[in-house]
N, C-alpha and C positions, 0 to 999 in steps of 0.2 A: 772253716765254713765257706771261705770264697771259692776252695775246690771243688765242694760238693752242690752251691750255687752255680757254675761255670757244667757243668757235667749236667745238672738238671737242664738248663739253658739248652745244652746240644741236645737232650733227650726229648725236648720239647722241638726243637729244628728239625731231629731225624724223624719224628712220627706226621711232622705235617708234608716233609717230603713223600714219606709214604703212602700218607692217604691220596698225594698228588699222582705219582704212579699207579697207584694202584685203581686208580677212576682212570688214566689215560691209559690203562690195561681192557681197563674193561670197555671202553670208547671202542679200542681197536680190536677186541676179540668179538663186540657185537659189526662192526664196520667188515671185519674181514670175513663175517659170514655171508652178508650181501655180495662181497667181491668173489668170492669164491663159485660163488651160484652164476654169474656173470660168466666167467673163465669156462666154468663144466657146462655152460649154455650155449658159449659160442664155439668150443670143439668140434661140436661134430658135423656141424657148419662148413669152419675152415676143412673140415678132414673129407667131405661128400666135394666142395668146391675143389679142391685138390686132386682129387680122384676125375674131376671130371676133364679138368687143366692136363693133368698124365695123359688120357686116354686123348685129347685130340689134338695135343701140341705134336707135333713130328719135327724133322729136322728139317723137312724142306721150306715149312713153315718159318723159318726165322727170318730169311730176307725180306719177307712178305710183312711183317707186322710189328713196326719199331719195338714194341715192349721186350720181342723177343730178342732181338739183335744182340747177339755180344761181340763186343770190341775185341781186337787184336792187343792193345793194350789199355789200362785204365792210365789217362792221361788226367782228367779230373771225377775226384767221384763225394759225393755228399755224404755224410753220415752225424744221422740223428742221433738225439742222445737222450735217452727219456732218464730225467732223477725226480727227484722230490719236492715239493714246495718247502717240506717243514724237515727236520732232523728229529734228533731223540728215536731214532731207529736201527739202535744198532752200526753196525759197516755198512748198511744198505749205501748208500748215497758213494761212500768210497769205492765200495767193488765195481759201482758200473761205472764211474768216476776213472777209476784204473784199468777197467777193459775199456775205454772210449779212449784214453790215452795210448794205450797196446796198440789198438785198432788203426789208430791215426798215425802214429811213428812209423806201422808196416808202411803203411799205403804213402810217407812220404820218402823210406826208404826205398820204397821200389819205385820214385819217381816220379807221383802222381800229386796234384793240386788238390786239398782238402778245402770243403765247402761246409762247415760246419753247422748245425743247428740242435738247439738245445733245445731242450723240455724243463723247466722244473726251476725252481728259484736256488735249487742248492747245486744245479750243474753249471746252473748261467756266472753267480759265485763266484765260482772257482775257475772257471777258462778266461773271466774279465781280471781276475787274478794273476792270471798266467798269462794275461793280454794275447789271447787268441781272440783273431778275428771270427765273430758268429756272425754268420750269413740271415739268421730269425730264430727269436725264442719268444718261449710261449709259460707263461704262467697262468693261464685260464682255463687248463684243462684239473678237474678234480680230483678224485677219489671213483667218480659216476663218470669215466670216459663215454661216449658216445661215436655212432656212426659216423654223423656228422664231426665231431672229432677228428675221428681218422681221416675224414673225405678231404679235410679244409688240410689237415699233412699234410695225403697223399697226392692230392690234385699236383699241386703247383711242383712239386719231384716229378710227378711223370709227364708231364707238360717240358719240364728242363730236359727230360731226357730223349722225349720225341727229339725238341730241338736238336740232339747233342751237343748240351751247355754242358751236362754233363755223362761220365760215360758206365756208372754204379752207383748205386744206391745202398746204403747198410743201415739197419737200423740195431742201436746196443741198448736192449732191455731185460728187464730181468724174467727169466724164467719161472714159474708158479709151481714146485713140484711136490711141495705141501709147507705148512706153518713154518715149518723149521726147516727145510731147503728151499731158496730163494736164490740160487746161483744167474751171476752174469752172462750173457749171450750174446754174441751177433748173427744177424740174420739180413742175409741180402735179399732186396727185395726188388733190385732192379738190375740188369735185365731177369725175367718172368723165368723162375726155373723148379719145374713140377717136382713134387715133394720128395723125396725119397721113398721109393716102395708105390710109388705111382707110375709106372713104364706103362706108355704108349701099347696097347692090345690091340686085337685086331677088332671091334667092336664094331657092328653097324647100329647105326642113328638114321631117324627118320627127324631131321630137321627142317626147323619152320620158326624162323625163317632163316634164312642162309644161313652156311656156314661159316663166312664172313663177317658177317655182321654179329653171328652170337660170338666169334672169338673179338671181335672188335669191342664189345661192351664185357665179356666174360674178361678179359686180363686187366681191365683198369678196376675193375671187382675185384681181384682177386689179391691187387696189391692195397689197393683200400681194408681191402679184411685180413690181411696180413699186419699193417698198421693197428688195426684196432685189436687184433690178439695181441700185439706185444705191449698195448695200451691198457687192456683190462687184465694183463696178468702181470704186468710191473705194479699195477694198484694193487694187486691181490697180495703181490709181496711184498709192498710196503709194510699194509695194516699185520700181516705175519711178523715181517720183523718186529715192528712196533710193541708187538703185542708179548714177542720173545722179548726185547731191551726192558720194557716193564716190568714185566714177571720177575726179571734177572736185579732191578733196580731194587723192586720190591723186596726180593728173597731177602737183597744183602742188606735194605735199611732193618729188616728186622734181625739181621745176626748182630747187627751192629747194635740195635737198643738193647739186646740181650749184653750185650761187652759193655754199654753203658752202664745199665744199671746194676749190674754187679758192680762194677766202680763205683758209680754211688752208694751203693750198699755198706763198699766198704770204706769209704771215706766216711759216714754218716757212722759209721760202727768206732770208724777211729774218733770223730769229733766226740762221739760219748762218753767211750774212755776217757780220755784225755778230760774232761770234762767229772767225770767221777773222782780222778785221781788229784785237781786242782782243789774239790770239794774234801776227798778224804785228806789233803796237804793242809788246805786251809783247817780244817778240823784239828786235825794232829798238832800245828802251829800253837791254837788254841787253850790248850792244856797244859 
């Protein structure tokens, strides 16, 4: 009797886990439709702003406009690190976790001074862990990044880099390539370097006002909304993972109540027996 009380017990533990998953399933598959609409909103944004970056950056242009400048070598260079506030999402938090570690061991093998700054309560975590000095982190940003968001990153990086305080900028966030591909990335974002598949053409513009001044306000734009992509699409791949760890928690507590209660089934089938046979003994005794 105390086997098949202890077996109820856990059947009763595994279904209230279950219902917990499977509400924080459904949390993150309604959450990551908002995010995903965010991500396919802001593409074609960054993708028109980038096209425009290609067509009017040239080479002669880099001595001319700090953003553009690249150093002879990266002596010191920053790199953000956007993770998670909360866990229960899979390796999300590990994989960019490990590409932020990757990232930072190159750049001190080749020499260079690491300025780091985190994002996320489970990045901050883990490098005060590892007693890495962070340079600023930030747990204030949500699920609903915002421009302002990225502006309040981006500013004070490209301000360091006018200076050269520092001489690159990387940012390691996660990629959005749907539910179930959420792969780690790095993306440099400083100095300003037009997208791939964006080559300088030969294009006439009728500009107003200068062309100075639009590339003066067009590059601190351009790394502001490069920030805020790898911000609304690290969210988008959170609530995906999230939403895969769930599904995955779920499937296995119900394989598991099925392995329970066949256990109980058969332990309640043995206490009968046994139970009968005490009854037919006692009887038989009897006579």
């Amino acid at each position: 009797m105390a086997k098949a009380r202890e077996i109820r017990r856990r059947i009763r533990s595994v279904e209230n886990t279950r219902q917990i998953t499977r509400t924080m399933e459904m949390v993150a598959t309604s959450k990551l439709k908002r995010a995903t609409d965010r991500v396919y909103a802001a593409r074609p944004y960054a993708e028109r702003l980038g096209e425009v970056i290609g067509r009017l950056v040239v080479p002669d242009l880099r001595e001319r406009y700090a953003l553009l400048r690249r150093p002879e070598t990266i002596r010191r260079a920053a790199v953000v690190v956007m993770t998670a506030n909360r866990g229960l999402a899979g390796a999300f938090n590990v994989n960019l976790i490990r590409e932020a570690r990757q990232l930072i061991d190159r750049l001190r093998g080749d020499g260079a001074e690491v300025d780091l700054h985190v994002l996320g309560k489970k990045g901050i975590s883990f490098f005060r862990y590892q007693r890495e000095a962070i340079a600023s982190e930030r747990t204030d940003i949500g699920d609903r990044p915002s421009a302002e968001d990225a502006a309040s990153i981006a500013d004070p990086l490209i301000e360091g880099f006018k200076r050269g305080e520092v001489d690159a900028v990387y940012v390691v966030y996660a990629q959005f390539r749907s539910a179930l591909s959420t792969p780690p990335a790095v993306m440099r974002i400083l100095p300003v370097e037009p997208p791939a598949g964006a080559e300088s053409t030969a294009v006439e513009y009728i500009l107003s006002p200068s062309a100075d001044e639009i590339l003066d306000r067009l590059l601190p734009l351009y790394v502001r909304n490069s920030v805020y992509r790898a911000l609304v699409e690290t969210a988008a791949a959170e609530q995906g993972a999230r939403r895969t760890a769930m599904k995955n928690a779920t499937d296995n507590a119900g394989e598991m109540l099925d392995v329970l209660r066949r256990s109980y089934n058969r332990a309640r089938q043995a206490q009968i027996t046994q139970e009968i046979a005490e009854i037919v003994g006692g009887a038989a005794a009897l006579e």
